[in-house]
N, C-alpha and C positions, 0 to 999 in steps of 0.2 A: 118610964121609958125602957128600961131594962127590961121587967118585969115585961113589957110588952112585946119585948125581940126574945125572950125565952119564949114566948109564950106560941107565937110565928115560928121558933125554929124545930118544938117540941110538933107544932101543926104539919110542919113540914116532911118531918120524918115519920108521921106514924099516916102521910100520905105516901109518901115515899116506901114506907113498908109493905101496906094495900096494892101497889105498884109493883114492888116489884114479885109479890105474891103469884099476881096475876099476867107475869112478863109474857110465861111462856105461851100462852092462850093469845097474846099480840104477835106472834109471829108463823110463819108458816114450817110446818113438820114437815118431815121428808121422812117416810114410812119404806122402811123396807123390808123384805122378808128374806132371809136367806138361806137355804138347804142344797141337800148334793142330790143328785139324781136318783139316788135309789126312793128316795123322797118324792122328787116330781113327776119321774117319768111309772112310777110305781103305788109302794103303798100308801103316798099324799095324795096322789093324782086327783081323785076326786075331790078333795079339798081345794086344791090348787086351780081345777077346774070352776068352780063355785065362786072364788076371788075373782079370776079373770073375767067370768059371765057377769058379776055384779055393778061393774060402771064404776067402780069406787077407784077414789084416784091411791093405789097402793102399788107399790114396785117388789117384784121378784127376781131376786140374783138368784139363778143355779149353778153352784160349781158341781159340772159335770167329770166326773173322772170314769164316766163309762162302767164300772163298777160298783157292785156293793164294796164300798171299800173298810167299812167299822166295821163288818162281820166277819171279815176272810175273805174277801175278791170272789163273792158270789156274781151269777153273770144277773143280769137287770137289764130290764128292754132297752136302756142309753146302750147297750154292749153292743160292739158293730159286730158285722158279719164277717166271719173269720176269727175270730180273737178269741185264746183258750181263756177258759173259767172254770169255777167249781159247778156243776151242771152242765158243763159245755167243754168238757175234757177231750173232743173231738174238731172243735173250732166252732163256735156260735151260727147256727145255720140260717139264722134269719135276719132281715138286717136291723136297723138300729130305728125305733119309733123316734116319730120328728116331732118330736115337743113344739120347736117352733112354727109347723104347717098349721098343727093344730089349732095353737094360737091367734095363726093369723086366721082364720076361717069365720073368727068374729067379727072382722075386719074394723074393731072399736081398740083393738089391743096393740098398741106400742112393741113389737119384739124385736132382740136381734140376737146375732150369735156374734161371739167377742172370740178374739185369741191373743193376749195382749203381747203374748213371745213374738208373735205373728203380725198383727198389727197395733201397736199400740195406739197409735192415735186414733184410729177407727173404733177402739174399746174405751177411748175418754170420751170419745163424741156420744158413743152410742149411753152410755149410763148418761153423760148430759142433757141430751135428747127425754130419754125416759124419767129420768129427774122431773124435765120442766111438760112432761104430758099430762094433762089435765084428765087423766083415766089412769086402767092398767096396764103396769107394763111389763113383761117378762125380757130379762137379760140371759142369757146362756154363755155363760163362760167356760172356753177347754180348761178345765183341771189336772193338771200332771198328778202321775201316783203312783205307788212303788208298785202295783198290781199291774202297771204298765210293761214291767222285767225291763229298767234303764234307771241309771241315777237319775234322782229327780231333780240334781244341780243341772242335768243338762235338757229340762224340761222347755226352756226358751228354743230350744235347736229344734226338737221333738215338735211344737206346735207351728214351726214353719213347716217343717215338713208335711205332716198331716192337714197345713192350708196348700198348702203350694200341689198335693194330690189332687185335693178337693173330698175328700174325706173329708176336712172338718171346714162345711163352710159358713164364711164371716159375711153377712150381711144387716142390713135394719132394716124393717116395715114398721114407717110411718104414713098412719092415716092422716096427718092434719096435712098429707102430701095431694091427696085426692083434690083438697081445694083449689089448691092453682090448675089442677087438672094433669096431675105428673102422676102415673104410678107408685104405689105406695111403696114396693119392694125396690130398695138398692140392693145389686147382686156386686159383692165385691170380691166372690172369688174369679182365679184363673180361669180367662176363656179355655186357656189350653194346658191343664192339667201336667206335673211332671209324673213320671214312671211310678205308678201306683204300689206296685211291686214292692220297690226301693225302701219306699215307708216301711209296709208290712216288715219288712226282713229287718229293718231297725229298734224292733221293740220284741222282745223275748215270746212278747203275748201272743202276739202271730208267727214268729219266728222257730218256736218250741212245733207248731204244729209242720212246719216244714224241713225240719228237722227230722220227726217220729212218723209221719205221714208223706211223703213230696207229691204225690198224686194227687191228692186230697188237698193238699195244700193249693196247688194250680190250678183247682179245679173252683175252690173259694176265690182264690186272685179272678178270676174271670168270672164270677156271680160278683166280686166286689166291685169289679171296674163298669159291670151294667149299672150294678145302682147309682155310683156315684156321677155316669153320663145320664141315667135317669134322673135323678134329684137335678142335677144341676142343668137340663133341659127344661123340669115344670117349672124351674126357680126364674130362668131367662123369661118363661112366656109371663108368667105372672109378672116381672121387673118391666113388660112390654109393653103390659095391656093401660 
């Protein structure tokens, strides 16, 4: 009788071992990729590109801090328009490539843009959402950074700001939204935008050029204030259609 329960409990564990070998193969991964912009919107892009085209269900966080920021705050297509950099020691003259347009243009691709200073719960929803997408999905998070010229302790204050402009805006496009027959784009910035201005003179990075330039300066604030009624016009009609 013993001999027979040693014999069952030796059986049991080198099942149990087989088991739990093979545990993590019994549950589902959650794949994520993470890099900063100089990464996405630069010299990964066409990698990153290649992921999103391929249907595979894999998720990308990019903390975007608008700069090369491991190299010395070289400017990088995230750089907005306006904002000094190393190459762009005049203020960045062209605006900021839209990672997330891009994205959506496959219209198989989960994306949004997060600010969690800004809104947090809209930035737990939106990784929840792209978690449970059955494709891929690109997250865009604002990244504070000291290439900003502001203490990054006061980076939560900085990203309401730059929502509340509409400079940095927080939305999600989900396609599994098409089936009910909802447009896919949620737009959740400000219909009505605060004093665009304001922001810029709040972060050293635009602030320096208004400072050494002020012509120059005003004259960026008003190419900034088209794009961001631009962007956030094509952002409404798509949120419509």
């Amino acid at each position: 009788l013993l001999r027979g329960y040693l014999h069952a409990v030796r059986t049991t564990e080198r099942r149990a071992d087989r088991l739990d070998a093979l545990a993590d193969a019994l549950v589902h991964r959650s794949v994520w990729i993470v890099g900063g912009d100089g990464w996405a919107y630069d010299i990964g892009f066409g990698g990153l590109d290649h992921v999103l085209a391929s249907g595979a269900d894999v998720n990308v966080l990019v903390l975007d801090t608008e700069v090369y920021s491991n190299t010395g705050g070289q400017r990088s297509k995230a750089t907005p328009l306006g904002a000094i950099a190393k190459f762009a020691q005049a203020g960045k003259e062209t605006p900021k490539k839209d990672l997330g347009l891009i994205a959506m243009t496959y219209g198989s691709v989960y994306v949004a843009s997060v600010a969690m200073g800004a809104k947090d719960a809209q930035a737990v929803r939106a990784l929840v959402e792209a978690e449970s997408y059955e494709g891929p999905s690109l997250v865009i998070a604002y990244c504070p950074c000291i290439e900003h010229g502001y203490d990054v302790c006061h980076g939560p204050e900085h990203e309401k700001l730059a929502f509340a402009s509409g400079v940095w805006p927080i939305y999600r496009f989900d396609p599994r939204r098409t089936k009910a027959g909802a447009a896919p784009l949620q737009l959740e910035t400000p219909a009505h935008p605060a004093k665009l201005e304001d922001y810029l003179r709040s972060e050293d990075r635009f602030a320096r050029l208004a400072r050494k330039e002020p012509e120059r300066f005003a004259e960026l604030v008003k190419e900034a204030e088209h794009e961001v009624a631009r962007r956030r016009a094509l952002y409404a009609r798509l949120g419509a259609a």
